[in-house]
C-alpha positions in Angstrom: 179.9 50.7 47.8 178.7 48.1 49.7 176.5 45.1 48.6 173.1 45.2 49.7 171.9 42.9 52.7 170.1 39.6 51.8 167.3 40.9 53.7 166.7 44.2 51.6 166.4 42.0 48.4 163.6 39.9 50.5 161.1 42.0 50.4 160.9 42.6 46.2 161.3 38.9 45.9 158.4 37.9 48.1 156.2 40.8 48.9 153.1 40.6 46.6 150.9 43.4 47.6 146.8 42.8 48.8 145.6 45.5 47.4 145.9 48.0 44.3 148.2 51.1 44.6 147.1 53.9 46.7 146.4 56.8 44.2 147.2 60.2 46.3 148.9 61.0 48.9 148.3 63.1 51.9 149.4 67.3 50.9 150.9 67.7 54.0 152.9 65.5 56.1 151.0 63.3 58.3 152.6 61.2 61.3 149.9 60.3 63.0 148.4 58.7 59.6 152.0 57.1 58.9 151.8 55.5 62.6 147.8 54.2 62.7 149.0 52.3 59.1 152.5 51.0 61.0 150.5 49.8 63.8 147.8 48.3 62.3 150.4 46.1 60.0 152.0 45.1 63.3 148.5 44.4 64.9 148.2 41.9 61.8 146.2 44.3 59.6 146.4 43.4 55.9 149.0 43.9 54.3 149.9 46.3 51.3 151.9 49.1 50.2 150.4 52.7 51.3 151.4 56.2 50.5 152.8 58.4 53.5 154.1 62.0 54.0 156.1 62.0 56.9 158.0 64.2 58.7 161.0 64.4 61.1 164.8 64.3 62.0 167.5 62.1 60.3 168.5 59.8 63.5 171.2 57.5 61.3 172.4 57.5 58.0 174.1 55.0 56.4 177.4 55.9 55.7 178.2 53.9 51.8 175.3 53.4 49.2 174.4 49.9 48.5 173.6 48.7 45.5 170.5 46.6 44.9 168.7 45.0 41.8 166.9 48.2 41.4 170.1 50.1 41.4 172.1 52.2 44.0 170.2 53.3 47.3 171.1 55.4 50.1 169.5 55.0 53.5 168.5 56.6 56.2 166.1 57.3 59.6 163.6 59.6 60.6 162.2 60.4 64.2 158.4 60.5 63.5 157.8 60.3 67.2 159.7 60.0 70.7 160.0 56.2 70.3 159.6 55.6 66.6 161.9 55.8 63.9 161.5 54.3 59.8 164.4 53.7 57.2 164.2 55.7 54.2 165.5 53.9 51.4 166.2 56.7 48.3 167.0 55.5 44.8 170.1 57.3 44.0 170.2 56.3 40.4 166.7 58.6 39.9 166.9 61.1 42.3 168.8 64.9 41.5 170.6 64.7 44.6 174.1 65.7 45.5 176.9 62.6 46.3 175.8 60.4 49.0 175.5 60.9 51.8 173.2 64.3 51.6 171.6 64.2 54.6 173.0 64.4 58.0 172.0 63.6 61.5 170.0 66.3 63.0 168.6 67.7 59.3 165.1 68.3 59.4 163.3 66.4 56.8 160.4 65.8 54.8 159.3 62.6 53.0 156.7 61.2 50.2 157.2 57.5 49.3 155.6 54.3 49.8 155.1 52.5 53.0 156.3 48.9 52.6 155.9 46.5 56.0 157.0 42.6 55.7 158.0 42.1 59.6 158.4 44.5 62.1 162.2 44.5 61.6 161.9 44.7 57.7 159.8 47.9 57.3 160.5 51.5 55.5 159.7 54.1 53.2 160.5 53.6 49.5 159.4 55.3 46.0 160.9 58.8 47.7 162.0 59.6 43.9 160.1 61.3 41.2 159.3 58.6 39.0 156.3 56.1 39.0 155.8 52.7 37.6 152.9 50.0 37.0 153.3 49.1 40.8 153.2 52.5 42.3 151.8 55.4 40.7 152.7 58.3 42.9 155.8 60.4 42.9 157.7 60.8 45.7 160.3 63.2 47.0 162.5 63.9 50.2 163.4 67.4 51.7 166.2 68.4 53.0 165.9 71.4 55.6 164.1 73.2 53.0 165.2 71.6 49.8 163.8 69.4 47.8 165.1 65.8 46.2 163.2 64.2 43.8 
């Protein structure tokens, strides 16, 4: 495993949300919602974590897990349009899924979690795991061409 990069441990040491938790989440997956949120954040929006079911097709995955202060993460990124691509960060410590990497380039994937957006090169989708905490209250999960991780 490899250690995680300085700049994923920025974002939980700094980021200090300006609003309170979303409380549901869109039913089905939602692109168009994901990218009027992403581009209002980059058009200087406020900001604040926001729940997001997205859809797509893996583009990258990391190839090693990293572990973090929150435990050990696998990443990867979806196409949610032509040009646009997010990371998907997924807490392997609480997820049922098989050994990392279980998702592949070209898989077909759907995605609840929480929208996180510090910089436009330090953005992504976290929460994509079952559980919930004082800071984010909605469970998230990630399938894989059909089946689901949580």
């Amino acid at each position: 495993m490899q250690a995680a990069a300085p700049a994923a441990l920025a974002r939980h040491r700094s980021h200090k949300p300006e609003a309170a938790p979303p409380t549901s989440v869109a039913a089905i997956c939602d692109n168009a919602d994901f990218q009027a949120k992403q581009q209002a954040f980059e058009n200087g929006g406020p900001k604040g974590d926001v729940a997001v079911h997205i859809c797509g097709t893996v583009v990258a995955v990391a190839a090693h897990s990293s572990r973090t202060r929150s435990g050990v993460h696998g990443y990867f990124y979806v196409a949610v349009a032509p040009d646009i691509s997010i990371r998907i960060v997924t807490n392997l410590d609480e997820m049922h899924t098989p050994a990392w990497p279980w998702v592949s380039k070209g898989d077909k994937v759907e995605v609840v979690g929480r929208y996180y957006y510090d910089s436009y090169r330090s953005q992504g989708i976290d929460w994509t795991h079952r559980g919930t905490g004082r800071s984010w209250p909605i469970p998230g999960f990630v399938t894989v061409n059909g089946t689901k991780y949580d």
